[in-house]
C-alpha positions as MATLAB code, in Angstrom:
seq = 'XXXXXXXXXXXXXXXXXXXXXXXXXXXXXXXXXXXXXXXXXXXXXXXXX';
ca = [
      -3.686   -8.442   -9.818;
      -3.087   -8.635   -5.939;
      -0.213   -8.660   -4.221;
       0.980   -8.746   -0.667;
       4.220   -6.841    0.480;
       5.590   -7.158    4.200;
       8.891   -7.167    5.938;
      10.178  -10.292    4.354;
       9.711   -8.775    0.398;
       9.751   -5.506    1.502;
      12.646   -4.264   -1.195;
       9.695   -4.853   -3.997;
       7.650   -2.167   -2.555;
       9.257    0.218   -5.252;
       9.031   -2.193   -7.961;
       5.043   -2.789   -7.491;
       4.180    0.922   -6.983;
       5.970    1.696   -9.897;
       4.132   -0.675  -11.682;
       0.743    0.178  -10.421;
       1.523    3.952  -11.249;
       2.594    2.188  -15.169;
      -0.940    0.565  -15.697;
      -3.020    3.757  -14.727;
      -1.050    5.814  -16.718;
      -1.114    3.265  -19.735;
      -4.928    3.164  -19.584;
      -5.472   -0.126  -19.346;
      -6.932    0.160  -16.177;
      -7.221    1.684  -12.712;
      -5.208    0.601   -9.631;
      -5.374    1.005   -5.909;
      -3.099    0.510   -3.265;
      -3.844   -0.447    0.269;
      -1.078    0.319    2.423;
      -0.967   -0.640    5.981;
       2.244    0.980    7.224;
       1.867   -0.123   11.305;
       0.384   -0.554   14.622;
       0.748    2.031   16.473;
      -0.678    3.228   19.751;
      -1.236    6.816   18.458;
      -5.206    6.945   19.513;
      -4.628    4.922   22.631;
      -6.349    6.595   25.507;
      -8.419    9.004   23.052;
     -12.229    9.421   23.431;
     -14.044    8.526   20.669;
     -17.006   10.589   19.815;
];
């Protein structure tokens, strides 16, 4: 099961977490979620090592 939440269905974000969290606890199988919260220019000007 995949699914894709953004800005225009962000209000499910709830509903699909909450149903991730259902099928790991049910056993039926594991989940992960991917989240990609932003761009942000946090490491802008860092040095990478």
């Amino acid at each position: 099961m995949g699914r894709n939440n953004d800005e225009t269905n962000a209000h499910d974000a709830r509903k699909v977490l909450d149903e991730a969290l259902a099928v790991c606890r049910s056993g039926e199988q594991s989940a992960l979620v991917n989240v990609l919260i932003g761009k942000t220019d946090f490491r802008e000007g860092s040095i990478s090592v």
